[in-house]
C-alpha positions in Angstrom: -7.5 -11.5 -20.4 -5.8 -10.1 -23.7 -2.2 -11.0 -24.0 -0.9 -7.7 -25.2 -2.3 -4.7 -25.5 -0.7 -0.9 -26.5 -0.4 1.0 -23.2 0.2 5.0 -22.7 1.3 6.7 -19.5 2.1 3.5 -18.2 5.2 2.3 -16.1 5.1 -1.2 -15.2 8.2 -1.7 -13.5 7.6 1.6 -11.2 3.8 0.2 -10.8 5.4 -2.8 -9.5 8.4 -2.1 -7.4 7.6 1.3 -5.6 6.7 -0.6 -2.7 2.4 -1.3 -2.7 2.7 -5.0 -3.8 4.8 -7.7 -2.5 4.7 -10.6 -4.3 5.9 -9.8 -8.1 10.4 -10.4 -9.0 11.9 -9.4 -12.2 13.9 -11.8 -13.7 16.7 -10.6 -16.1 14.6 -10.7 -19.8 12.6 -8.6 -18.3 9.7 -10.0 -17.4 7.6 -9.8 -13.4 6.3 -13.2 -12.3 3.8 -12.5 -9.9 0.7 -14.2 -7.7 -2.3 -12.4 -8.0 -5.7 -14.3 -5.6 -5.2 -17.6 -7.4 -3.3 -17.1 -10.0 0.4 -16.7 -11.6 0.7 -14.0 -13.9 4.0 -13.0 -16.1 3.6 -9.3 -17.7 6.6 -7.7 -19.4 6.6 -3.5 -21.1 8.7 -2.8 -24.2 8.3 0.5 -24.8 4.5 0.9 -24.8 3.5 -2.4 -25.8 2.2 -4.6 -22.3 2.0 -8.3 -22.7 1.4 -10.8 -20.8 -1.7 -11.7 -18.1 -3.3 -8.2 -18.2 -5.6 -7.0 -15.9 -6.5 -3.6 -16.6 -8.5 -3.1 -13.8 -6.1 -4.5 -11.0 -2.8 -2.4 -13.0 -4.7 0.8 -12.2 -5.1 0.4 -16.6 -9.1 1.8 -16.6 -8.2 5.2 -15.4 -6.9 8.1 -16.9 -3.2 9.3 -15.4 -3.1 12.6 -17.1 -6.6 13.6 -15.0 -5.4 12.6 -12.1 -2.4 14.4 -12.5 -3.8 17.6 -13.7 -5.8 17.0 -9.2 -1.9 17.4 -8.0 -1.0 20.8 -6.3 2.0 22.5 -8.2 4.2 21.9 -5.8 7.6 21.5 -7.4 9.4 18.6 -5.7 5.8 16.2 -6.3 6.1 17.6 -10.2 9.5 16.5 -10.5 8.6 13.0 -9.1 5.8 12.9 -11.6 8.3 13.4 -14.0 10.8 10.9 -13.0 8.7 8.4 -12.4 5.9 9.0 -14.6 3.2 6.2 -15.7 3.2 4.9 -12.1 -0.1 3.7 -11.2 -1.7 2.7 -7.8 -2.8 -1.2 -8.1 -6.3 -2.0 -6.8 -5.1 -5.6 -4.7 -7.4 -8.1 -2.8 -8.1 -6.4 0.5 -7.3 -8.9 2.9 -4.3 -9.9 1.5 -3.6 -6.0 1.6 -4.3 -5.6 4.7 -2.6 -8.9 6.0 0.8 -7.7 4.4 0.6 -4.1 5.6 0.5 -5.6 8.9 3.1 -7.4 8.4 5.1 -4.7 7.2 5.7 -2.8 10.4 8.9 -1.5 11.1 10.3 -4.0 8.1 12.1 -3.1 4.4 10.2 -4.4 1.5 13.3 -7.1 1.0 12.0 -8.3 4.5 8.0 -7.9 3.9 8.3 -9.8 0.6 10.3 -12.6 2.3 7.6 -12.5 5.3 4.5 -12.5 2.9 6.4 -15.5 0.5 6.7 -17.4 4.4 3.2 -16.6 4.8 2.0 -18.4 1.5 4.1 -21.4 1.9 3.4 -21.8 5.1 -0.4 -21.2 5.0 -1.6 -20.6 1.7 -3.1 -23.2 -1.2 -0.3 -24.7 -3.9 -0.5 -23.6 -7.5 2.2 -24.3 -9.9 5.8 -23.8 -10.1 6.2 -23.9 -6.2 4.2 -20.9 -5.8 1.1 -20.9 -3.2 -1.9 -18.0 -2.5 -1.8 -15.7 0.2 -3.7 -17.3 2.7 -7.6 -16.5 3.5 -8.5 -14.8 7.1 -9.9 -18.4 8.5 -6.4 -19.6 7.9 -4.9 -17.0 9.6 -7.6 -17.1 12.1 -7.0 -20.2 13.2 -3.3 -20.7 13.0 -1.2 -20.8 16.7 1.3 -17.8 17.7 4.2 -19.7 17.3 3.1 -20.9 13.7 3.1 -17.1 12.8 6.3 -16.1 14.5 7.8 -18.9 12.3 7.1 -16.8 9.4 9.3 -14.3 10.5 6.5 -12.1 12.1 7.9 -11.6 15.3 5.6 -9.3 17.4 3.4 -8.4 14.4 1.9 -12.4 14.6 -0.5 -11.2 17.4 -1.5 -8.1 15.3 -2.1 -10.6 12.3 -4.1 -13.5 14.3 -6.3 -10.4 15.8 -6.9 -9.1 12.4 -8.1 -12.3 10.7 -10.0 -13.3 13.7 -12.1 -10.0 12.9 -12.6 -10.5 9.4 -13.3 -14.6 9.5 -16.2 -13.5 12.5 -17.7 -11.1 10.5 -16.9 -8.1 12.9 -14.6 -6.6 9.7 -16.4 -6.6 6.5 -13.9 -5.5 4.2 -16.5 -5.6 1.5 -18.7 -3.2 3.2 -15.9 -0.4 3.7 -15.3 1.3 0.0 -19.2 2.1 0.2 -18.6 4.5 3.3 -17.1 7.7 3.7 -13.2 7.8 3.8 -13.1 8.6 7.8 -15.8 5.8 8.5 -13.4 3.5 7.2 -10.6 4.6 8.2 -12.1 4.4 11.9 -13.4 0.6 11.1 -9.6 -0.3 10.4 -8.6 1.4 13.0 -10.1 -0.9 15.6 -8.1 -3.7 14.7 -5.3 -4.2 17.4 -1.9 -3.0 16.0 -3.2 -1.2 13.3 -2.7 2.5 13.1 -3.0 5.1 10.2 -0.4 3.7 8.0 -2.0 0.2 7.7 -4.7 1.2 7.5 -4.4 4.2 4.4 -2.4 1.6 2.8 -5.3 -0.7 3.0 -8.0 2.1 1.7 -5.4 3.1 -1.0 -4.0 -0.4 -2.3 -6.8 -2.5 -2.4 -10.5 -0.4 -1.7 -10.2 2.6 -4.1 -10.2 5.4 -1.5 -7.9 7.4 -3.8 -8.0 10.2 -0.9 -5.8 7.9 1.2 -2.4 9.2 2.2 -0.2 6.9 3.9 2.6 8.7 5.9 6.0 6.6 7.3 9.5 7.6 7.5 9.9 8.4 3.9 6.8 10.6 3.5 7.7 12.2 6.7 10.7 13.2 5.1 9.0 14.2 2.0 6.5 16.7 3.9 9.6 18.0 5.6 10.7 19.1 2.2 7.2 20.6 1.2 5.4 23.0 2.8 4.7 21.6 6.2 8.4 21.8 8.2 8.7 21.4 11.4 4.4 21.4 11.7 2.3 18.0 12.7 0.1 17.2 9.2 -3.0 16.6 9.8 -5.4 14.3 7.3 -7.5 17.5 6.7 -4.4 19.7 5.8 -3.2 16.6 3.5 -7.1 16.2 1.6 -7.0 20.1 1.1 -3.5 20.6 -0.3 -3.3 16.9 -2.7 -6.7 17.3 -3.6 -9.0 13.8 -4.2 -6.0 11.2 -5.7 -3.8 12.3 -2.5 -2.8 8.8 -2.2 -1.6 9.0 -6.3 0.4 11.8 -5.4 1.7 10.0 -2.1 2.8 6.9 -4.2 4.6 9.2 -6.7 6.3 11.3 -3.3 7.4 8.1 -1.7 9.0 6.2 -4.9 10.9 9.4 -5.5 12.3 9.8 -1.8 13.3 6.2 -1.8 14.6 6.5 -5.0 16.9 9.1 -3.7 
């Protein structure tokens, strides 16, 4: 991995902190410290110089931003958060970690999902350096007890969790096998899992399996429609696809930053 590297329409700390990763902190100089699969990476920005344990493919890096951009509807309020927030990339994660922490996200604040994932880890997941430990594999998962979860802070999302690792460890979830079928065919595949609905499971397609199409909607994108074109009238995933165009879930990421922002 290069060590630095000039970077353009970039925004780390956005990239990093608008809520579709859960395991990087800023520390005061500036610099994330992060566990990515096995390893711990440190990346800092100065302006438009990135250094640090670069990945270009997992920072979203290998794309172009302005083409994506140029997909987005001219909608004012998602050109303004474009604006504001500009350089913000969507990551491309590990899916089952992805998937594990969306889960685990239910009904939580990001303060409270990175604290559940960090639980996870420790609790579950191999050591590495510096007190840090991976997210743990499905088998783990698979074959950890209730209670074990619920000590993590899962509360009624540990039976949701166990189910979805028991899938993937049997081989009745290939998460490998979804990003070469259509959008909807894998959207329905994550939908069988118990406890997953539609915002797990975009946030899964988005984050981690390159369905750029995927447009997760909670409470703040709610909100965010309600100030676009659809008030008061129940979106549907065809009305979304047809309006944001093919990087929908780009254009989500740069919606829901800017409404939490607010």
């Amino acid at each position: 991995m290069p060590r630095q590297i000039h970077v353009t329409d970039f925004n780390l700390a956005a990239t990093l902190e608008c809520g579709q990763a859960f395991r990087w902190s800023r520390t005061a100089d500036g610099w994330f410290t992060g566990v990515v699969g096995q390893r711990i990476c440190r990346l800092r920005q100065t302006g438009k110089k990135l250094e640090g344990d670069i990945d270009r493919h997992y920072l979203g890096l290998d794309v172009s931003l302005l083409d994506i951009v140029a997909t987005f509807p001219d909608d004012e309020i998602l050109q303004q958060a474009v604006r504001q927030h500009w350089g913000l990339r969507v990551l491309r994660q590990e899916p089952w970690e992805t998937l594990a922490s969306f889960i685990a996200s239910s009904t939580k604040q990001i303060v409270q999902i990175r604290q559940v994932v960090e639980n996870l880890a420790r609790r579950f997941g191999q050591p590495l350096a510096n007190d840090a430990f991976a997210f743990p594999d499905a088998a783990t998962i698979a074959g950890a007890t209730l209670p074990q979860l619920r000590a993590c802070k899962l509360g009624f999302r540990a039976e949701y969790l166990r189910a979805a690792a028991r899938m993937v460890d049997r081989g009745k979830l290939r998460l490998d096998a979804l990003p070469a079928m259509e959008y909807e065919r894998a959207l329905e595949e994550l939908l069988k899992i118990h406890g997953v609905g539609e915002k797990i499971a975009n946030c899964t397609l988005l984050f981690s399996l390159g369905f750029d199409q995927a447009f997760p909607v909670d409470v703040w994108m709610q909100r965010a429609l309600h100030r676009l074109s659809w008030r008061g009238n129940k979106t549907t995933r065809r009305q979304v696809l047809d309006h944001f165009g093919p990087y929908a879930g780009w254009a989500q990421q740069y919606l829901f930053f800017s409404e939490r922002s607010h």
